[in-house]
NULOPA-466552 format. One record per residue (C-alpha): residue in three letters; chain; x, y, z. Coordinates in Angstrom, 2 decimals, always signed. Layout:
N
<pt Ala; A; <X; Y; Z>>,
...
END
This chain:
216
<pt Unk; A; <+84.07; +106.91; +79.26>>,
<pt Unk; A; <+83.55; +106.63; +75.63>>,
<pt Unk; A; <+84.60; +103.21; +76.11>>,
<pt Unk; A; <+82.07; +102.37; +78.52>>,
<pt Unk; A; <+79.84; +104.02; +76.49>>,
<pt Unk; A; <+80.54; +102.06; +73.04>>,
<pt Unk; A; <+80.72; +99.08; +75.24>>,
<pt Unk; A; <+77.20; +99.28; +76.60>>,
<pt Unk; A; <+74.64; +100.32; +73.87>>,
<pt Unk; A; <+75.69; +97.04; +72.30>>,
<pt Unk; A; <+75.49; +94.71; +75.37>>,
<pt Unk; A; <+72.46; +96.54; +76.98>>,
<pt Unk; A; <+71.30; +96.28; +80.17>>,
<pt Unk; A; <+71.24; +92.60; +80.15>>,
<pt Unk; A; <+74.87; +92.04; +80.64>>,
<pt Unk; A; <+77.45; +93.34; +83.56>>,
<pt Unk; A; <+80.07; +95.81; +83.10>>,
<pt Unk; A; <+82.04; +96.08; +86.35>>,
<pt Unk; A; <+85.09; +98.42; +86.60>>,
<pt Unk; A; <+88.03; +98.12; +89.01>>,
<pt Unk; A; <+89.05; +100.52; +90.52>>,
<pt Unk; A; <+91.81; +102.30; +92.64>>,
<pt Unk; A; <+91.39; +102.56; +96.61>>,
<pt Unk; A; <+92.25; +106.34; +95.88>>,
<pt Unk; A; <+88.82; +106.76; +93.62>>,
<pt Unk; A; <+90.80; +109.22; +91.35>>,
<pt Unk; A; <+91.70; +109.04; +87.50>>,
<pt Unk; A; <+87.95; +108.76; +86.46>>,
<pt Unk; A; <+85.15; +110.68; +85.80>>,
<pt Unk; A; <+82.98; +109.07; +87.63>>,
<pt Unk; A; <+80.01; +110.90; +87.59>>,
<pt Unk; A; <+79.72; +110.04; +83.65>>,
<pt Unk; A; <+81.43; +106.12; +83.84>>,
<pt Unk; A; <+78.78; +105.63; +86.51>>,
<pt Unk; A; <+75.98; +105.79; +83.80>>,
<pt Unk; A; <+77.57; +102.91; +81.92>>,
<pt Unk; A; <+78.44; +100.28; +84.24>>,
<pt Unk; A; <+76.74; +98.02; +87.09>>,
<pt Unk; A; <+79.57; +98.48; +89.92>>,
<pt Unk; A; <+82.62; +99.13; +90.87>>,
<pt Unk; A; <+85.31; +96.67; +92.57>>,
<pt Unk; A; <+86.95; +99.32; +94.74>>,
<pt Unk; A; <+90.82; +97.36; +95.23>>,
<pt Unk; A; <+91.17; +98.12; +98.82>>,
<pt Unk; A; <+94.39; +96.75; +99.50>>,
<pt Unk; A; <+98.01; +97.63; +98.42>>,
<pt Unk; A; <+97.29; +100.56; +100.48>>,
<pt Unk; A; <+100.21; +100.34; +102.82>>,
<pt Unk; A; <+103.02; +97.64; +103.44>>,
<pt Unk; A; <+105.47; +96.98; +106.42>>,
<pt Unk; A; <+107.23; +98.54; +107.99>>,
<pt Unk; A; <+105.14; +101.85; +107.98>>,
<pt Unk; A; <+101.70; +100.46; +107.12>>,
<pt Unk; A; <+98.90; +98.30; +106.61>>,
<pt Unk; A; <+97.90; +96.12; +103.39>>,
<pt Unk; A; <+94.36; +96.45; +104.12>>,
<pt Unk; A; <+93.28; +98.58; +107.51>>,
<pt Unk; A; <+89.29; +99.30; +107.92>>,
<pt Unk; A; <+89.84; +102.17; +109.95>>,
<pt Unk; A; <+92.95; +104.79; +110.06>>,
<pt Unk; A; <+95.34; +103.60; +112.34>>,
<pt Unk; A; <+96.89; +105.16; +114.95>>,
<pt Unk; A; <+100.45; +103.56; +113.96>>,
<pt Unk; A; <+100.35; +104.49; +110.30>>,
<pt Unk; A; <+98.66; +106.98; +107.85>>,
<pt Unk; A; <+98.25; +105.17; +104.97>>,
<pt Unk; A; <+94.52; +105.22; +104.12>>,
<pt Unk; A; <+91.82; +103.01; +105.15>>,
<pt Unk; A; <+88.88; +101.52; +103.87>>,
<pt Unk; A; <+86.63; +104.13; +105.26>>,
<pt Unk; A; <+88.77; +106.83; +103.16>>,
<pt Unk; A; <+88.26; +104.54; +100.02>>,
<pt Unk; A; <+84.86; +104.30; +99.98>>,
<pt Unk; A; <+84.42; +108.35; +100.84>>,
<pt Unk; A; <+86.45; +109.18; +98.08>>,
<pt Unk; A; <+84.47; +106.71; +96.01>>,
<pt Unk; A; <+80.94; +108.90; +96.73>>,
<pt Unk; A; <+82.50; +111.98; +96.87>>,
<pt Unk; A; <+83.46; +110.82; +93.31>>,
<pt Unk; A; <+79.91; +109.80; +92.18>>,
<pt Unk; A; <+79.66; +106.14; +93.30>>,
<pt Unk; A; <+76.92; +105.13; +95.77>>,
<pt Unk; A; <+77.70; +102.79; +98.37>>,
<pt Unk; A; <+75.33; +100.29; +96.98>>,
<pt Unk; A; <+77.45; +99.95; +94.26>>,
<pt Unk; A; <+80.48; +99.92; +95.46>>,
<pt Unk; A; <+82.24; +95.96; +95.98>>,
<pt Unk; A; <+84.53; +95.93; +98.15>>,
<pt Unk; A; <+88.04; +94.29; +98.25>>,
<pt Unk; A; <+89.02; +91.34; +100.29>>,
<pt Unk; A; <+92.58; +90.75; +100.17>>,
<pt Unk; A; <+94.07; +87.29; +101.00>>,
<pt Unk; A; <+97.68; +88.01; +101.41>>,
<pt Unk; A; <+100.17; +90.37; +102.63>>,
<pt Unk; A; <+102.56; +92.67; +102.41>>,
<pt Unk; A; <+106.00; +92.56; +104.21>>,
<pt Unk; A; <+108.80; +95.28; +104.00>>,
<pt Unk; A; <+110.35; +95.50; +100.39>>,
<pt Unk; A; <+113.46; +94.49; +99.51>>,
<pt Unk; A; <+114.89; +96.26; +96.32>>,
<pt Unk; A; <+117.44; +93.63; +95.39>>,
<pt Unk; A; <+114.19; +90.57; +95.57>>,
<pt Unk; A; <+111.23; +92.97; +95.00>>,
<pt Unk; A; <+108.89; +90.20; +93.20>>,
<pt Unk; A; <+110.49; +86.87; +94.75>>,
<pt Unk; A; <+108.71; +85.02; +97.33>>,
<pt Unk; A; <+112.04; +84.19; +99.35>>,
<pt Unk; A; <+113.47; +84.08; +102.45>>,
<pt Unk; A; <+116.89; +86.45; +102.64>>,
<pt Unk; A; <+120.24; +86.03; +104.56>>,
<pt Unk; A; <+118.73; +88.10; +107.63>>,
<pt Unk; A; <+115.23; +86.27; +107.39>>,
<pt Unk; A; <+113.22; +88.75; +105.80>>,
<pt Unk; A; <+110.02; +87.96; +104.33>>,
<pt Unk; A; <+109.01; +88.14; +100.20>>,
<pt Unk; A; <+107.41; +91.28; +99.37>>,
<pt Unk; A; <+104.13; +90.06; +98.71>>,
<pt Unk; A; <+102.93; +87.09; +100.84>>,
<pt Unk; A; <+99.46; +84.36; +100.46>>,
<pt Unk; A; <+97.62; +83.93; +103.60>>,
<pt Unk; A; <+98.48; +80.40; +103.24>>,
<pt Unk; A; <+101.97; +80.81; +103.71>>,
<pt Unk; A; <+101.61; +82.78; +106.88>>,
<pt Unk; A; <+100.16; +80.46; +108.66>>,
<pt Unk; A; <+103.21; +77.64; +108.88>>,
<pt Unk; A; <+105.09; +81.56; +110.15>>,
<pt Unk; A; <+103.19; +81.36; +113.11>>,
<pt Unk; A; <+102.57; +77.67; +113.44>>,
<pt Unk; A; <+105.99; +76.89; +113.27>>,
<pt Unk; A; <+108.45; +79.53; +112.44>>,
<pt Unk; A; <+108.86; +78.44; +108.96>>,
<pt Unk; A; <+108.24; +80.11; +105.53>>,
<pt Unk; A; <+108.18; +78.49; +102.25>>,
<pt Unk; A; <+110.08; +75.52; +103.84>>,
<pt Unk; A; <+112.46; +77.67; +105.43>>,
<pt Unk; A; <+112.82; +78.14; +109.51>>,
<pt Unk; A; <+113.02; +81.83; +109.85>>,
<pt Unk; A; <+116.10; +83.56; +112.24>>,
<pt Unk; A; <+113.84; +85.50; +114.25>>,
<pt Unk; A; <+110.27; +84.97; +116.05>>,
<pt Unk; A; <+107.66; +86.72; +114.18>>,
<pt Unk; A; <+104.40; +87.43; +116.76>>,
<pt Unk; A; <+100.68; +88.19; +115.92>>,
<pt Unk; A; <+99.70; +91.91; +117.01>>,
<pt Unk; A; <+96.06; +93.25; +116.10>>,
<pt Unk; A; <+95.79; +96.92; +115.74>>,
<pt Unk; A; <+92.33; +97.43; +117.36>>,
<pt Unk; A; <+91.34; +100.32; +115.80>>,
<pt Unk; A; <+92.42; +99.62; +112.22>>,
<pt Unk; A; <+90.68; +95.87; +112.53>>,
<pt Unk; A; <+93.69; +93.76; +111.00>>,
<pt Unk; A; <+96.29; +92.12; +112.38>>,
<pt Unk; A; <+100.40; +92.18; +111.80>>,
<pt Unk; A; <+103.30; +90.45; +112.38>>,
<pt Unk; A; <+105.73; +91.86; +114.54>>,
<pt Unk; A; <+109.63; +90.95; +114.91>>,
<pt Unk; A; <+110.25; +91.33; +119.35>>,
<pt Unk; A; <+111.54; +94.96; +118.95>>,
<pt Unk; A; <+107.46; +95.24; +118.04>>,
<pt Unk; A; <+108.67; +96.30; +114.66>>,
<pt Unk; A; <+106.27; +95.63; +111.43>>,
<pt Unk; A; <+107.50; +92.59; +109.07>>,
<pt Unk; A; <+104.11; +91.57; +107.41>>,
<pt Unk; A; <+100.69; +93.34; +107.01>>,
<pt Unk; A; <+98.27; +90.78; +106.28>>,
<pt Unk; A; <+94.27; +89.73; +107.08>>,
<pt Unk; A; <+93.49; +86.66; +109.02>>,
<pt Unk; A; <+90.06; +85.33; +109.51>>,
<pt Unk; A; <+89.24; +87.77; +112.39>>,
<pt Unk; A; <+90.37; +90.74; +110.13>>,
<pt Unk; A; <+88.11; +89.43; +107.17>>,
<pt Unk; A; <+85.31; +88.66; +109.42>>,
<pt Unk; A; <+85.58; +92.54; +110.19>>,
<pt Unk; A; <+85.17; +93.23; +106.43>>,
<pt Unk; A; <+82.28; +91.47; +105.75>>,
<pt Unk; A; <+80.39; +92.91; +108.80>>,
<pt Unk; A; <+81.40; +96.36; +107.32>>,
<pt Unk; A; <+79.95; +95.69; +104.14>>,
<pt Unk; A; <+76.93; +93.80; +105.48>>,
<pt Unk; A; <+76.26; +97.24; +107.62>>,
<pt Unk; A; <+77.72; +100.16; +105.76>>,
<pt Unk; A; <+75.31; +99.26; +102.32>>,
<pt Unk; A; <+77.41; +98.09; +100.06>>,
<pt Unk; A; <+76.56; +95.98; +97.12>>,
<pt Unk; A; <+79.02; +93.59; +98.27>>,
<pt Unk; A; <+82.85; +92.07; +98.44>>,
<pt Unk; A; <+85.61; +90.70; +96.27>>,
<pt Unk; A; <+88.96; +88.81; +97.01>>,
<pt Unk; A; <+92.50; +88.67; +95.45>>,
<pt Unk; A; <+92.86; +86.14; +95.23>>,
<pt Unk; A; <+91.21; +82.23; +95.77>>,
<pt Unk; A; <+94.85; +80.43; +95.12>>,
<pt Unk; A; <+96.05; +82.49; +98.11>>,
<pt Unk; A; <+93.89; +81.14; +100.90>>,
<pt Unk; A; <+94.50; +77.81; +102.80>>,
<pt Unk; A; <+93.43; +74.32; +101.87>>,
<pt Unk; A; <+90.27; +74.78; +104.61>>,
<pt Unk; A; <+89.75; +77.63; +102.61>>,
<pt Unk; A; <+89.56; +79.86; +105.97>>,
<pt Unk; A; <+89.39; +83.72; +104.67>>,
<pt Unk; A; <+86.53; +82.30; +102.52>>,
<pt Unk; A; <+84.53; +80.80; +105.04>>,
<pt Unk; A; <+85.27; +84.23; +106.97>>,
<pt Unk; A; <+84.11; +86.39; +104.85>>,
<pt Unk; A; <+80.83; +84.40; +103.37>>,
<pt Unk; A; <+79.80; +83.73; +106.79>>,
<pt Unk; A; <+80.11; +87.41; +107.78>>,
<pt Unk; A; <+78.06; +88.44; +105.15>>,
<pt Unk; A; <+75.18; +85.25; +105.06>>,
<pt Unk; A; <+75.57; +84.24; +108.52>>,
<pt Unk; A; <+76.67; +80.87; +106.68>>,
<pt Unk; A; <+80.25; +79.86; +105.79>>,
<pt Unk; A; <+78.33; +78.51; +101.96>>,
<pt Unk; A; <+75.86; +80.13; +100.46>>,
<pt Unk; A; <+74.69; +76.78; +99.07>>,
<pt Unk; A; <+72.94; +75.47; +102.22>>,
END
C-alpha cells in the first residue's frame, strides 16, 4: 500500500492505477489500497481445471466446488471493493486435466490428452473435427453445458471432464452479469486466444452494448 501510495501523489488523479487481482480477494489490504487506485481487474479464471472443475463457472456448480464468480466478487466487497469498481475477468481459453510430465506444452499425448492450458481457438477444430493442433484426437470429445454454473465443458463418452473452457454462450453469460450485477466492467486473457472472427469478443461486447463494436 505504500506503493500505491508513492505511486499516486505523483500521478494524481489524472492518470489510472488499476490493480489485478486474485479471484480469492485475499493478500491485500484492501480497505487502504482502495484509496489509491481506480479499479480492480478481479482474474476470475484459473479457478478450477478438469477433471474436478471449472476454469471460469458464474455460479457454484453442482459437479464441482471450486469457486465461482459470485464467490469472487463477495470476497472482493467483503474485502473493501465496491462492485462498481470491480472489472471482471473474461477468460478465452481453457483448462484441461494436467499432466505432470507436459505441464506447460500445448500437445497432444500417447492416450490423446489435451495441453494443460488451451486458446478458445484451438477448441473449436476439437469439436469441428476431432482434431487439435493438427492432430486427430483417439477419442470423441462432446460439448456439455453445466446449467447452473453458465459454462460449458468437454466431456470424453464416460461423461468425464477433459477441458473447462468458455464459448460464446458462456461469455455472453458474463457480460449480462456484469451489465446487471453493477460492475464497472470486464477484461479478457487474452486477444491472441480467440478465433480469427474474433467470436468471444463479439460475445462479450455485444452483451454488454447490445452491439458486437462499440464503434458503430
Amino acid at each position: 500500500n505504500l506503493v500505491l501510495q508513492d505511486l499516486r501523489e505523483p500521478l494524481g488523479t489524472s492518470k489510472i492505477i488499476s490493480f489485478a487481482s486474485s479471484s480469492s480477494g485475499k493478500y491485500v489490504d484492501w480497505k487502504t489500497a482502495i484509496k489509491y487506485i481506480d479499479y480492480v481487474n478481479v482474474m476470475t479464471y484459473d479457478m478450477g481445471a478438469a477433471p474436478n472443475g471449472h476454469n471460469s463457472p458464474l455460479h457454484k456448480s453442482s459437479r464441482f466446488t471450486h469457486r465461482s464468480w459470485d464467490e469472487a466478487v463477495d470476497a472482493h466487497v467483503k474485502a473493501g471493493v465496491p462492485k462498481n469498481r470491480q472489472v471482471m475477468g473474461v477468460p478465452f481459453y481453457g483448462k484441461a486435466e494436467k499432466n505432470p510430465a507436459d505441464a506447460d506444452k500445448v500437445v497432444v499425448d500417447s492416450k490423446g490428452n489435451l495441453g494443460y492450458s488451451i486458446k478458445y481457438k484451438d477448441i473449436v477444430p476439437v469439436l469441428q473435427n476431432g482434431t487439435y493442433m493438427g492432430v486427430t484426437l483417439n477419442r470423441k470429445l462432446t460439448r456439455v453445458w453445466d446449467a447452473k454454473s453458465k459454462v460449458p465443458f468437454l466431456a470424453d463418452d464416460t461423461g468425464r471432464n477433459c477441458l473447462s473452457y468458455d464459448d460464446p454462450e458462456s461469455v455472453a453469460e458474463k457480460g449480462k452479469y456484469v451489465k446487471d450485477n453493477g460492475h464497472l466492467g470486464a477484461m479478457f486473457w487474452e486477444y491472441r486466444s480467440d478465433t480469427d472472427e474474433h467470436a468471444l469478443l463479439k460475445s462479450l461486447v455485444k452483451a454488454i452494448y447490445g452491439k458486437e463494436t462499440v464503434l458503430q
